[in-house]
ROSE-4610 file (N, C-alpha, C; in Angstrom, 1 decimal, always signed):
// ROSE-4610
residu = [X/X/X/X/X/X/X/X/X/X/X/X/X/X/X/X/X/X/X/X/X/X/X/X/X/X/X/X/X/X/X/X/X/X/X/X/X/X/X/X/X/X/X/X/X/X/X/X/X/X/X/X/X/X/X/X/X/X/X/X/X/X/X/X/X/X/X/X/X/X/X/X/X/X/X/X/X/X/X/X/X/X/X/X/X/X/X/X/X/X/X/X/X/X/X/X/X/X/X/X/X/X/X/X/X/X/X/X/X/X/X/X/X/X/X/X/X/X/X/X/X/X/X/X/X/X/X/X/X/X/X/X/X/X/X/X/X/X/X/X/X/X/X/X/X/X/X/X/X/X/X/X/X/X/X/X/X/X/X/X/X/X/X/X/X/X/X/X/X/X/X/X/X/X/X/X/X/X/X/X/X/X/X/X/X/X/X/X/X/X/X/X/X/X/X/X/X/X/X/X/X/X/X/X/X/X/X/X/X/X/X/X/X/X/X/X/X/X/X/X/X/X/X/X/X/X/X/X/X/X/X/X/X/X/X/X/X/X/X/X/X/X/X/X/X/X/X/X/X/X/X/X/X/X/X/X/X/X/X/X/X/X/X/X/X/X/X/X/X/X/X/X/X/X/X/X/X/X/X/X/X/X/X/X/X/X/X/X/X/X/X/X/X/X/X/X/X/X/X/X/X/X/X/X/X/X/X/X/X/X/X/X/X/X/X/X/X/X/X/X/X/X/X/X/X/X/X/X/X/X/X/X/X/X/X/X/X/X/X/X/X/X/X/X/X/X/X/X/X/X/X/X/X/X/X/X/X/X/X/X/X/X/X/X/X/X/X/X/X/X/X/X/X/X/X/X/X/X/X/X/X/X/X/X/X/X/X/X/X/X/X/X/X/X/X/X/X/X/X/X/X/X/X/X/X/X/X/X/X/X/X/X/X/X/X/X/X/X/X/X/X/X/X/X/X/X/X/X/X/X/X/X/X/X/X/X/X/X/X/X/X/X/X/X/X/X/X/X/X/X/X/X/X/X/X/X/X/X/X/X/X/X/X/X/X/X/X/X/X/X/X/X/X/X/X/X/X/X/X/X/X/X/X/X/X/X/X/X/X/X/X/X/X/X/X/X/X/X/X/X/X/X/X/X/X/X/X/X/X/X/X/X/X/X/X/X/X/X/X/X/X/X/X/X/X/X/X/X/X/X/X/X/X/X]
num = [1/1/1/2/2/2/3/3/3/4/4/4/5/5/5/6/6/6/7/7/7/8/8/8/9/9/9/10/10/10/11/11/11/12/12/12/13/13/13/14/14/14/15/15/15/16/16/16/17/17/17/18/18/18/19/19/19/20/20/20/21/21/21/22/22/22/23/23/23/24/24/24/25/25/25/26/26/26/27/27/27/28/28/28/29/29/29/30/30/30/31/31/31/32/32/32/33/33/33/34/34/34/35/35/35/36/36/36/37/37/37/38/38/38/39/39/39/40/40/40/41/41/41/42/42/42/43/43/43/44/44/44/45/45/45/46/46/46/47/47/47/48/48/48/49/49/49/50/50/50/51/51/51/52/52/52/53/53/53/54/54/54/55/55/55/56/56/56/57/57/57/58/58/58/59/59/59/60/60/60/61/61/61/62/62/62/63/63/63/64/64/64/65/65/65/66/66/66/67/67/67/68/68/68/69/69/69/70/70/70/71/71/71/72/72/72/73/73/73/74/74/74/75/75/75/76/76/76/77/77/77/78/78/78/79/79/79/80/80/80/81/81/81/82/82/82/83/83/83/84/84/84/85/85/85/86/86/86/87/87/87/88/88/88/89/89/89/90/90/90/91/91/91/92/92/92/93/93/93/94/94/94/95/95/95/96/96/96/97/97/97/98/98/98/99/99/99/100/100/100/101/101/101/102/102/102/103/103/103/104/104/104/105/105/105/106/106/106/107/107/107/108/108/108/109/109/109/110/110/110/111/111/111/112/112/112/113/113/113/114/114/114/115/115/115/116/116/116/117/117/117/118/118/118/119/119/119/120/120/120/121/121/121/122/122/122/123/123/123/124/124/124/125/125/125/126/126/126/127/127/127/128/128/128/129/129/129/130/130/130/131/131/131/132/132/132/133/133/133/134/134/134/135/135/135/136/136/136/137/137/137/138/138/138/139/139/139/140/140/140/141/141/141/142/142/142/143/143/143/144/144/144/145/145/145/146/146/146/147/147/147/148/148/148/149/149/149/150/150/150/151/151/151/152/152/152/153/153/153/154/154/154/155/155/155/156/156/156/157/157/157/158/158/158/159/159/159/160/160/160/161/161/161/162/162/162/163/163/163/164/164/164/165/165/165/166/166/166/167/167/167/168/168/168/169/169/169/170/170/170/171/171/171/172/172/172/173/173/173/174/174/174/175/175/175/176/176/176/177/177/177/178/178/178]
x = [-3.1/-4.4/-5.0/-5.2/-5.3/-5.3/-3.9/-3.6/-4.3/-4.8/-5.9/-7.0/-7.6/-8.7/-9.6/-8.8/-9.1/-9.1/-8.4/-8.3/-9.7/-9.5/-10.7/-11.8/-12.3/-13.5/-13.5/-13.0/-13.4/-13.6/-12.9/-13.4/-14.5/-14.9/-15.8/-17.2/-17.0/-18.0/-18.1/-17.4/-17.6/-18.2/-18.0/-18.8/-19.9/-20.4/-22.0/-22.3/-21.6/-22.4/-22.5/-21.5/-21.8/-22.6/-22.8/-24.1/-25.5/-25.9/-26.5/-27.2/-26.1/-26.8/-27.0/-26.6/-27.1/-29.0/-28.6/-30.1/-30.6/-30.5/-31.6/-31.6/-30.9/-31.4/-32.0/-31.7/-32.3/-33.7/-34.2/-35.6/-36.8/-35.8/-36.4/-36.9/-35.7/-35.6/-37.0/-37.2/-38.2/-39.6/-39.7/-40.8/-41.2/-40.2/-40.9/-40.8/-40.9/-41.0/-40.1/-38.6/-38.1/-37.3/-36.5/-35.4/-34.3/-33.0/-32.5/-31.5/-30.9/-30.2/-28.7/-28.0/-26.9/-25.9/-27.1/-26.7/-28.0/-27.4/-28.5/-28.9/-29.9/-30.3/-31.0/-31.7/-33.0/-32.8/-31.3/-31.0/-30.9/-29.9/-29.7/-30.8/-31.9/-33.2/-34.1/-33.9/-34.5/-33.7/-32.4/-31.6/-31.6/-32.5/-32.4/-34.0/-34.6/-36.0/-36.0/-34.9/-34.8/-34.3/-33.1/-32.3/-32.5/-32.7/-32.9/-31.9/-32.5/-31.6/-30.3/-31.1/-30.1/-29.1/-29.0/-28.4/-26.5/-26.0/-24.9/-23.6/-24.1/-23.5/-24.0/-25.1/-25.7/-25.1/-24.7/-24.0/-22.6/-21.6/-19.8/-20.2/-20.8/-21.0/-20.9/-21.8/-22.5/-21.0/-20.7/-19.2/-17.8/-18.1/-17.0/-16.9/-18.1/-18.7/-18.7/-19.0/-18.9/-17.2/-16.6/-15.2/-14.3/-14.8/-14.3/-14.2/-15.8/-16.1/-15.8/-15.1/-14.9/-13.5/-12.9/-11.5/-10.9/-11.9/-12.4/-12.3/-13.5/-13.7/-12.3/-11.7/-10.6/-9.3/-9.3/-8.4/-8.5/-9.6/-10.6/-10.3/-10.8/-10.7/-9.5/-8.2/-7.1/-6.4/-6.3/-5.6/-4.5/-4.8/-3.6/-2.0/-1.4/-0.1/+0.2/+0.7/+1.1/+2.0/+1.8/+2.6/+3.2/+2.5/+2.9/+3.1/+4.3/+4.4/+4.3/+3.7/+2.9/+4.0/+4.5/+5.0/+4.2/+4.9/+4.4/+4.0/+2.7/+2.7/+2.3/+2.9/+2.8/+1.4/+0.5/-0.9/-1.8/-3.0/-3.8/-4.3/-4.2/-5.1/-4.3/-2.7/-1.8/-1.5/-1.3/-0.9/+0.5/+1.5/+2.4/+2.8/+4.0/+3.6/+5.5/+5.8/+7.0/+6.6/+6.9/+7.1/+7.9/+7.8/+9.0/+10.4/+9.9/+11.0/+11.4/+10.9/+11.0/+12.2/+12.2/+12.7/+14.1/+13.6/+14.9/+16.1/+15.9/+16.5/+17.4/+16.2/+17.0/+18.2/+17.6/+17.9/+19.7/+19.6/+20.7/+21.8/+21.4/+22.2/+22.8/+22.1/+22.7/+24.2/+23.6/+24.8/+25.7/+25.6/+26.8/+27.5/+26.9/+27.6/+29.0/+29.3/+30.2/+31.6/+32.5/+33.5/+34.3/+34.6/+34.6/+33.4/+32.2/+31.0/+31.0/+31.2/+30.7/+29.3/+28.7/+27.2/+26.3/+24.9/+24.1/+22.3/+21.7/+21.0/+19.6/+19.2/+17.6/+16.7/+15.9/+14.9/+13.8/+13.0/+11.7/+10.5/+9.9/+9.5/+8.4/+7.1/+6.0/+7.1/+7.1/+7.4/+9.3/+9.8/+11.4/+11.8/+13.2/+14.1/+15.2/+16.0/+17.5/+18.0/+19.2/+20.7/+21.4/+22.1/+22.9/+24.3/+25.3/+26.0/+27.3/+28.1/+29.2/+30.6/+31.5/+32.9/+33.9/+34.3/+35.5/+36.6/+36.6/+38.0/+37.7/+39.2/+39.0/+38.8/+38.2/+38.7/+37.4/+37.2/+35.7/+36.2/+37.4/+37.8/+37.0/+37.5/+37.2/+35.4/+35.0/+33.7/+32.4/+33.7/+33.0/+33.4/+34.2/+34.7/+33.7/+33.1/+31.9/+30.5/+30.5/+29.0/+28.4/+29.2/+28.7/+28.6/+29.2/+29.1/+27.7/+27.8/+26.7/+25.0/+25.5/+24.4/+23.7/+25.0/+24.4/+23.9/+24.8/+24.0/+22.7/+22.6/+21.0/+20.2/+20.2/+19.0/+18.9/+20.6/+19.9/+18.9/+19.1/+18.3/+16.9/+16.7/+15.5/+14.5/+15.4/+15.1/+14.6/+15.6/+15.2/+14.0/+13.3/+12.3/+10.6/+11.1/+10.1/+8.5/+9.0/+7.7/+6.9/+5.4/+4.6/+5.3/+5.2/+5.7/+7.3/+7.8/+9.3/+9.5/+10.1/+10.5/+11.9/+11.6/+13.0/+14.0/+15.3/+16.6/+17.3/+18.0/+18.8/+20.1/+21.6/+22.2/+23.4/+23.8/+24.5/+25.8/+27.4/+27.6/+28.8/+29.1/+29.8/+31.2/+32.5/+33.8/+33.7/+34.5/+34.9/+35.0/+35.9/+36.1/+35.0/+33.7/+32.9/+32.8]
y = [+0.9/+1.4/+2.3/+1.9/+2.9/+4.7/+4.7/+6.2/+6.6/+5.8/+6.4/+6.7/+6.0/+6.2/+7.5/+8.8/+9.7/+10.4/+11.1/+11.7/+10.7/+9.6/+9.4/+9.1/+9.3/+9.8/+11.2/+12.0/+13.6/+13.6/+13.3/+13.3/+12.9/+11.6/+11.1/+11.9/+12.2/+13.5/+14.6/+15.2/+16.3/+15.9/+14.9/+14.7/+14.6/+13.9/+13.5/+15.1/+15.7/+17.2/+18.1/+17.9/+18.6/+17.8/+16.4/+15.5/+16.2/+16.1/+16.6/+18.0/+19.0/+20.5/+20.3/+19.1/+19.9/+18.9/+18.1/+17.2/+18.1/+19.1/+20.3/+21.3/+21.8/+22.3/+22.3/+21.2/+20.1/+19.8/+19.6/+19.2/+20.9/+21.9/+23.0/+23.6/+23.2/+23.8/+22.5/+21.9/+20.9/+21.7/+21.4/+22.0/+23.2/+24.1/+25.7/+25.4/+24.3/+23.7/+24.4/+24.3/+24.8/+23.6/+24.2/+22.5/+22.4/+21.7/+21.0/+22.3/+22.8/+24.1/+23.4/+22.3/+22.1/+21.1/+20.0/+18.9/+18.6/+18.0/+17.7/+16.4/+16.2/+15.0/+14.1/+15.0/+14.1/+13.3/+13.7/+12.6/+11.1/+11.6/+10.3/+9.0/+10.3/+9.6/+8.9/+9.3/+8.9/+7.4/+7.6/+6.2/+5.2/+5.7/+4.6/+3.7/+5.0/+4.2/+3.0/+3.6/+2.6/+1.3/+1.4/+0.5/-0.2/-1.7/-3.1/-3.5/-4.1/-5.1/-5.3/-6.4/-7.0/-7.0/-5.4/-5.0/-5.5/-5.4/-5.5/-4.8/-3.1/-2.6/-1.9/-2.3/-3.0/-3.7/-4.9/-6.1/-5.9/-5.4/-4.7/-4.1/-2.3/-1.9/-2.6/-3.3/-4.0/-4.6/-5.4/-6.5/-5.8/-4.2/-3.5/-2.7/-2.8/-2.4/-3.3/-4.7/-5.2/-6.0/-6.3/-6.2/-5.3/-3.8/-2.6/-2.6/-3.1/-3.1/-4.3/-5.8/-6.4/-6.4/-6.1/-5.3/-4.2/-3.1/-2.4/-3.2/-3.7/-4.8/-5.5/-6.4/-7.1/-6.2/-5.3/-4.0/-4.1/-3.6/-3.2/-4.1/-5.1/-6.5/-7.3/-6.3/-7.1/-6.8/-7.3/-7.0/-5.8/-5.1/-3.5/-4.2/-3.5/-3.9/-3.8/-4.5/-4.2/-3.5/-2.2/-1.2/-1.1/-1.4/-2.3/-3.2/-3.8/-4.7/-5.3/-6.2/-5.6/-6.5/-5.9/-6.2/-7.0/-8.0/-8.5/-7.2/-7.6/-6.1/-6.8/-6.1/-6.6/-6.4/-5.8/-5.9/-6.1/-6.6/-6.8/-5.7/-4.3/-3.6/-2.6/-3.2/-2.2/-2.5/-1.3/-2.1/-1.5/-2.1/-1.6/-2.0/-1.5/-1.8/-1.0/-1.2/-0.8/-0.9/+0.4/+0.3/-0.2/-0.4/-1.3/-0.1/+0.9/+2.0/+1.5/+1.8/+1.7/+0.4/-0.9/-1.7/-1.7/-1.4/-1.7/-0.5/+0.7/+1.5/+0.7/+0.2/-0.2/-1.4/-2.7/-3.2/-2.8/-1.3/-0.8/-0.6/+0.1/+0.4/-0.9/-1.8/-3.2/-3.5/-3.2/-4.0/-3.1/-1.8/-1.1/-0.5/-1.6/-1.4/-2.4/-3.1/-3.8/-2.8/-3.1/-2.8/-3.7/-2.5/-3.1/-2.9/-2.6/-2.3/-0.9/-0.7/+0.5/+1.2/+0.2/+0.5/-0.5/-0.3/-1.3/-0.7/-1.9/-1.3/-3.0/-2.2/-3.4/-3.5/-4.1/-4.4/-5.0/-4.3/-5.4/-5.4/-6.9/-7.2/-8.2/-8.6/-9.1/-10.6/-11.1/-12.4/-12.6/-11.3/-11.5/-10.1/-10.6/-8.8/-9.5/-8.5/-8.6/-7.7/-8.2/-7.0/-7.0/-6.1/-6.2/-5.2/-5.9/-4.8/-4.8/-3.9/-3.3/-3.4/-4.4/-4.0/-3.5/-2.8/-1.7/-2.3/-3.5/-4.4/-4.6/-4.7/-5.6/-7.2/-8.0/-9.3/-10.3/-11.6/-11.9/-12.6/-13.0/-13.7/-12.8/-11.4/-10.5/-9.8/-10.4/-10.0/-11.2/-12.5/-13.9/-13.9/-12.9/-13.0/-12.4/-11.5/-10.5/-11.1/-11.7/-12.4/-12.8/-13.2/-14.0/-12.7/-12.0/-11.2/-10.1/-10.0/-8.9/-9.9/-11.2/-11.8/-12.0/-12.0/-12.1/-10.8/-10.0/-8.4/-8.0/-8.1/-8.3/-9.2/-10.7/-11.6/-10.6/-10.6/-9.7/-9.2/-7.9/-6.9/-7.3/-7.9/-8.3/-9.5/-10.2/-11.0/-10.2/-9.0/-8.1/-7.0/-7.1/-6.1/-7.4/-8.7/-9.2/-9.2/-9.4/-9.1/-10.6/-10.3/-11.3/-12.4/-11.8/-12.8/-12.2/-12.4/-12.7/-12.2/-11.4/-11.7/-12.9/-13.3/-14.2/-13.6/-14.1/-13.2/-13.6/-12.9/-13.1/-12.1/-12.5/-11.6/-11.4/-10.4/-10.4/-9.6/-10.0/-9.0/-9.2/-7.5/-7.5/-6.8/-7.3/-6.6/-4.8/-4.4/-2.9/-2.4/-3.7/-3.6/-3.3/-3.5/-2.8/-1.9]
z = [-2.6/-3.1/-2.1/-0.6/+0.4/-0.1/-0.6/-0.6/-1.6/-2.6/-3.7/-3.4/-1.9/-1.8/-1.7/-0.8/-0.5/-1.9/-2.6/-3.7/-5.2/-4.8/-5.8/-5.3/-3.7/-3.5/-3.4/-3.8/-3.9/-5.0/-6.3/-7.3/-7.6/-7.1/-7.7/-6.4/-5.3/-4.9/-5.8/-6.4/-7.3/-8.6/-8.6/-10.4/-10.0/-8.7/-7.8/-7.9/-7.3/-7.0/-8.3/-9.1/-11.0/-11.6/-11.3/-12.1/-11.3/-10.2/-9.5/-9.7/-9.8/-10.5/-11.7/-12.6/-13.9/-14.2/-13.6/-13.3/-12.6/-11.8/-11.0/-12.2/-12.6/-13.8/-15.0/-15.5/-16.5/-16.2/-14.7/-14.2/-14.1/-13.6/-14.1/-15.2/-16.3/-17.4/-18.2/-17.7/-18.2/-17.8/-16.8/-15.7/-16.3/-16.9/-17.6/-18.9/-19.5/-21.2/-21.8/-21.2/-22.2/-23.1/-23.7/-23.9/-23.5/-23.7/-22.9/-22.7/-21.2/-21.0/-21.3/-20.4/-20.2/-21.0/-21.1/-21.5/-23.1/-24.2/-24.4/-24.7/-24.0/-23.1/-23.9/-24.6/-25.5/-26.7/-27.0/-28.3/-27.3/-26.2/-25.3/-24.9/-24.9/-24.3/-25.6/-26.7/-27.6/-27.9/-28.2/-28.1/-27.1/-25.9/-25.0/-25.4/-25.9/-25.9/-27.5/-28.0/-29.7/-29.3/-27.9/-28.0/-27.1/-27.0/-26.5/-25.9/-24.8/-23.8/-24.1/-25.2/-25.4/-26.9/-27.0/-28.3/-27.9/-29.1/-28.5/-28.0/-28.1/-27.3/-25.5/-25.6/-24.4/-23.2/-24.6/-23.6/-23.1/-24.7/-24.3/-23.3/-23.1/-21.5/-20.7/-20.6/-18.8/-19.0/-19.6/-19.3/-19.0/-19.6/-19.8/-17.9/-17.6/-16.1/-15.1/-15.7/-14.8/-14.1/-15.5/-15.2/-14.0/-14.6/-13.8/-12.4/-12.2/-10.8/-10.0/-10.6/-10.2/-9.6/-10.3/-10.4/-9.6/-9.2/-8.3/-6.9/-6.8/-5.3/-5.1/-6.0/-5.4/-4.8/-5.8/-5.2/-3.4/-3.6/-1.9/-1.4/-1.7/-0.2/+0.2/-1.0/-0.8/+0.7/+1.7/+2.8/+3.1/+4.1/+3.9/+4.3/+4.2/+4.3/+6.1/+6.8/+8.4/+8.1/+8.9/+8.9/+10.2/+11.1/+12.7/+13.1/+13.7/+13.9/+15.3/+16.1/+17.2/+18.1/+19.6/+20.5/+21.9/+22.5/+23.7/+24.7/+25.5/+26.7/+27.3/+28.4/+29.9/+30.4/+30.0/+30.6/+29.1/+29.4/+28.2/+27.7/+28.1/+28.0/+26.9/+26.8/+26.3/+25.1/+23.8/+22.7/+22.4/+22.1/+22.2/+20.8/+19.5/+18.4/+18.2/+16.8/+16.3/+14.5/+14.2/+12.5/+12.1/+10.5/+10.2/+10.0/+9.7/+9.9/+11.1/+12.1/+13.6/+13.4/+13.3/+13.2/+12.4/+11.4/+10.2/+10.8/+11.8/+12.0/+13.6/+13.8/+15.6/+15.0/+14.2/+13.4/+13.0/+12.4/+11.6/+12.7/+13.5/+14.5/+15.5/+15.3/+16.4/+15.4/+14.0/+13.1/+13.0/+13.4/+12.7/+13.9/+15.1/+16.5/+17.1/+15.6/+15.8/+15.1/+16.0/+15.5/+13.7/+12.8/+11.5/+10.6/+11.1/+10.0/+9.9/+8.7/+8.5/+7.8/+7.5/+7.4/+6.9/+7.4/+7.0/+6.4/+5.3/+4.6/+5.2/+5.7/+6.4/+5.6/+5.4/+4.7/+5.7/+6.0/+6.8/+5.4/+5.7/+4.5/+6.0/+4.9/+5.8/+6.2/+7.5/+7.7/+7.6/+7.0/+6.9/+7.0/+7.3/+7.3/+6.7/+6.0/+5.4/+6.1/+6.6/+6.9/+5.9/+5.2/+4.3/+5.1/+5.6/+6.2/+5.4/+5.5/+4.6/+5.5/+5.5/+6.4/+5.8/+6.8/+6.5/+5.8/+6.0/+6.0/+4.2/+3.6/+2.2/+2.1/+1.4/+1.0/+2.0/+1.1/+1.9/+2.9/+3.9/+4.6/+5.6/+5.4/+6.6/+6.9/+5.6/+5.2/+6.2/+5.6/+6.7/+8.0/+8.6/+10.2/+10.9/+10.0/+10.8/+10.4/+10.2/+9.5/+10.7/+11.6/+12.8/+14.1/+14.4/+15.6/+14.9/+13.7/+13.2/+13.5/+13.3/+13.5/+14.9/+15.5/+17.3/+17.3/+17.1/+17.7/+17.1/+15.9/+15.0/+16.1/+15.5/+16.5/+18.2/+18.9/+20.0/+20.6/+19.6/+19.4/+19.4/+18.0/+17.8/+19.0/+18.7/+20.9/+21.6/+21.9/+22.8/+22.6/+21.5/+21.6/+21.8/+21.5/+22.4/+21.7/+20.3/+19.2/+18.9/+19.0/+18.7/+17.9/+16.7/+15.3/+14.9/+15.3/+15.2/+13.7/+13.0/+11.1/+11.3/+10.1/+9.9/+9.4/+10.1/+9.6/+8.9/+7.8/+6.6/+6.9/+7.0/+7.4/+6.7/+5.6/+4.3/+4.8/+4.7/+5.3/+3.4/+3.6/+2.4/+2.2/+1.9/+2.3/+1.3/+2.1/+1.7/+0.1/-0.4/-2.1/-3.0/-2.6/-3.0/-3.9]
């Protein structure tokens, strides 16, 4: 929702600034007794003065608004996604961090450093990562012989970058026949 934010506060600034001039014009066009230039306002204003509280399209609105806006807010307050995943540092003053691109790429490369893989597809996900690696070889004997060296060099890796919260590893390897 983040990336909606910017494009629908411009919009909703520009309706502010078109609502805005035509209520400055509208207040003029009153002021020299004329009638309504842009909008016409006065049927609106007559219906508001007919219509009660508690009519019942009064009430649909407000519920239809206040839904909206509730809906709205939970959007907002829902937590952003970690886009960083944050590393141990040697001094407190340092923040040292890795994307999950960043990861799923270092990740790729530990698995496809074994002899026999020929490629691998990562997934970093909040709290877990998947390797899914691909071996050159046919048949799943050969698929299960690499399951284990891809998994040392993965955990490695990941050991070795020394991250706060660790993801949990899932490590899929799949024969050639594919």
């Amino acid at each position: 929702m983040r990336v909606l934010n910017r494009p629908l506060a411009f919009i909703l600034a520009a309706a502010l600034v078109v609502a805005s001039i035509i209520v400055i014009i509208e207040v003029i066009a009153a002021t020299a007794h004329h009638g309504p230039v842009v909008l016409h306002w006065t049927t609106w204003y007559r219906w508001a003065q007919s219509t009660r509280w508690d009519a019942r399209v009064v009430q649909v609105w407000s519920a239809i608004l206040i839904v909206v806006g509730a809906l709205i807010l939970a959007v907002e307050l829902k937590p952003p996604r970690v886009t960083r995943l944050r590393l141990h540092a040697g001094h407190q003053a340092t923040d040292a961090a890795l994307t999950r691109g960043g990861l799923a790429g270092t990740l790729r490369a530990a698995a496809t450093s074994i002899d026999g893989i020929t490629g691998a597809a990562v997934t970093v996900r909040r709290g877990r990562t998947v390797v899914a690696a691909r071996a050159a070889a046919r048949g799943r004997g050969a698929a299960d012989a690499l399951k284990q060296p891809v998994t040392d060099a993965v955990r490695s890796r990941l050991d070795g970058l020394d991250m706060d919260h660790p993801p949990h590893l899932k490590v899929r390897v799949t024969s050639g026949s594919r």
